[in-house]
Every structure is written in structure tokens, then in C-alpha cells.
C-alpha positions as CSV (number, residue, x, y, z in Angstrom):
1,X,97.0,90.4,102.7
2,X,100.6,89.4,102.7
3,X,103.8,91.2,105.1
4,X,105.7,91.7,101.9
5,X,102.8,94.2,100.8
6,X,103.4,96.5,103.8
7,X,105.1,99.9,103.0
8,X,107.8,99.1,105.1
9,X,108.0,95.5,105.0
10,X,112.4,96.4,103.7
11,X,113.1,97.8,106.8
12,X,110.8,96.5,109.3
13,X,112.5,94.6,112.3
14,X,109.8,93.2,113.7
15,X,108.8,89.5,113.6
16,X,104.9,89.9,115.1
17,X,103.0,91.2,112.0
18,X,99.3,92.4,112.0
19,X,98.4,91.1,108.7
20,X,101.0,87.6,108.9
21,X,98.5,84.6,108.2
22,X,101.5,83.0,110.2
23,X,101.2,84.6,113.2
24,X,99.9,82.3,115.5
25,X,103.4,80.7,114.6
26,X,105.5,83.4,115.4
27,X,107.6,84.0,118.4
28,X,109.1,87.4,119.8
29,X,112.4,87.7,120.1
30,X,113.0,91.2,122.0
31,X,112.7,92.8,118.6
32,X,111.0,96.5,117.5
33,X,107.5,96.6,117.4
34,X,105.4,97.4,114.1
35,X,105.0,100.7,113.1
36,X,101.6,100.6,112.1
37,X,100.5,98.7,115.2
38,X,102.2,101.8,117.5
39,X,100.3,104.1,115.0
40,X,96.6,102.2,116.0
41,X,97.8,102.3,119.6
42,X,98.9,106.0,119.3
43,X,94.8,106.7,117.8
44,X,93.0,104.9,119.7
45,X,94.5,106.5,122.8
46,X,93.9,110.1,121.9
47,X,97.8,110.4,121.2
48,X,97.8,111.4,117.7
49,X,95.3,112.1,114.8
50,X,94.5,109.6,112.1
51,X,97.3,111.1,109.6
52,X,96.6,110.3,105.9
53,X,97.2,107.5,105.0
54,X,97.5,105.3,101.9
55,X,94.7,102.1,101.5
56,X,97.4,99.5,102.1
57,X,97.7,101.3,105.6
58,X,94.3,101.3,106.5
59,X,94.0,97.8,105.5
60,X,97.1,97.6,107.8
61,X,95.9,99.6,110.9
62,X,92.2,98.4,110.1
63,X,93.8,94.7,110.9
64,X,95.7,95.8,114.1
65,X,92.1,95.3,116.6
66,X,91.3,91.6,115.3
67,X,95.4,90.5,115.7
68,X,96.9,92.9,119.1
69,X,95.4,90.2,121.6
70,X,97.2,87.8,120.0
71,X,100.4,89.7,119.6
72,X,100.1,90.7,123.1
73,X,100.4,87.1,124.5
74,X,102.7,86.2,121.7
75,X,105.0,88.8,123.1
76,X,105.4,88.8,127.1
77,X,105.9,91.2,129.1
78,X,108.5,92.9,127.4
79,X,106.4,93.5,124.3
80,X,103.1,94.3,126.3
81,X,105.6,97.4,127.7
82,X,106.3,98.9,124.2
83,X,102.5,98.9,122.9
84,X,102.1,100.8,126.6
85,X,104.6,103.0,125.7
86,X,103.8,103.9,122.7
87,X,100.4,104.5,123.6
88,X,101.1,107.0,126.2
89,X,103.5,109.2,123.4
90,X,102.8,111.2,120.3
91,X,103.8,109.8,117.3
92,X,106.9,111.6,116.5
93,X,105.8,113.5,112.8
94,X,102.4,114.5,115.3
95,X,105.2,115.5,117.7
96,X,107.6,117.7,115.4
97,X,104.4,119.3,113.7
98,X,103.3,120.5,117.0
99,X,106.8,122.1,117.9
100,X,106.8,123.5,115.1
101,X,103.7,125.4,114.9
102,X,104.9,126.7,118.4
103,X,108.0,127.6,117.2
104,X,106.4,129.7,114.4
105,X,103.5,131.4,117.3
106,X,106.6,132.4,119.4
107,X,109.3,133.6,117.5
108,X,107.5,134.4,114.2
109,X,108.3,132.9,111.0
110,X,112.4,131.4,110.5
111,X,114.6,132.6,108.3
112,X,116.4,130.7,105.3
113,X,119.7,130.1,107.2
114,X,118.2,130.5,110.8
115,X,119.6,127.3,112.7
116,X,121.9,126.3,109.7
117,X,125.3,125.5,110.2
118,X,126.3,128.1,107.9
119,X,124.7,130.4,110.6
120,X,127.3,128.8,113.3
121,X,130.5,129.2,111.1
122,X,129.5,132.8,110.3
123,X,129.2,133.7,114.1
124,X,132.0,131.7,115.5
């Protein structure tokens, strides 16, 4: 499997790729850390539920075990922190989900415009 077949390979700022053949060539240069490596981490530390994904992100996250040693060493200190981090969080859609359903226990279901700026300009 190639980087360029990742999802989010356009807009993914991060130079230490699970599934790089290259990436026992690669150096980290204080940059973001994959998404689907934080998503592995996130799972595998009771953080978050396996949300559905798509094959080529299994293949992705199925990848993530046999490269994050590597990555780890590849990246200091500095990167060792993020993929801590991110281990001890909710992944943010697992996050907003869970607000929301307590939103919706508390106050009961929300309104079309409930929240809406057009709600603020109407009371102000």
C-alpha cells in the first residue's frame, strides 16, 4: 500500500506514515501526527469505539501495530508525547456524539433554530 492511497493523504501534514515503504528513511520534523495512527492509539486504549470505517482504513489502522515502534523512535520525544496524548482523549466525533446524546437526555430534544444565530439577533 502506497501514502497517496490514504483518504487523507491531500491534507495530511504529517511526514511518519504507517503504510510508507520509505519509512525507515523518514525524519520528524515537529509536524502533526497521522490521523489514523491517533485513531489505533485512541482503540486500543479504551478511548473510543472502532467507528466504521472504509477497507482502505482498516488496511491503514491494521498497519499501525507492525510500523508505531518504528515511528516512535523515528520521532523523539516530542512525537512519543502526541501518541500519549492522544491516547489518553476521545477522538473528537466519539467526543461530540457523546455531548450530544447528553444534551438531548437533559434538555429534551432541540428546536430548528435553538442555538442559531438567528435566535441571537431575534433576542438582542
Amino acid at each position: 500500500m502506497e501514502p497517496k492511497e490514504c483518504p487523507k493523504f491531500d491534507y495530511c501534514n504529517s511526514n511518519l506514515c504507517p503504510i510508507d515503504p520509505g519509512l525507515s528513511l523518514r525524519k520528524y520534523f515537529d509536524e502533526g501526527v497521522c490521523f489514523y495512527v491517533r485513531q489505533y492509539l485512541k482503540i486500543e486504549a479504551g478511548m473510543t469505539d472502532a467507528l466504521k470505517l472504509k477497507e482502505v482504513e482498516k488496511a491503514i489502522i491494521e498497519a499501525v501495530p507492525k510500523q508505531i515502534d518504528l515511528m516512535r523512535k523515528i520521532g523523539g520525544a516530542k512525537y512519543r508525547y502526541k501518541l500519549d496524548r492522544a491516547a489518553r482523549h476521545k477522538s473528537k466525533s466519539q467526543a461530540k456524539f457523546s455531548r450530544e446524546q447528553d444534551h438531548t437526555i437533559l434538555r429534551g430534544p432541540v428546536t430548528e433554530n435553538e442555538g442559531s444565530h438567528i435566535e441571537e439577533k431575534e433576542v438582542a
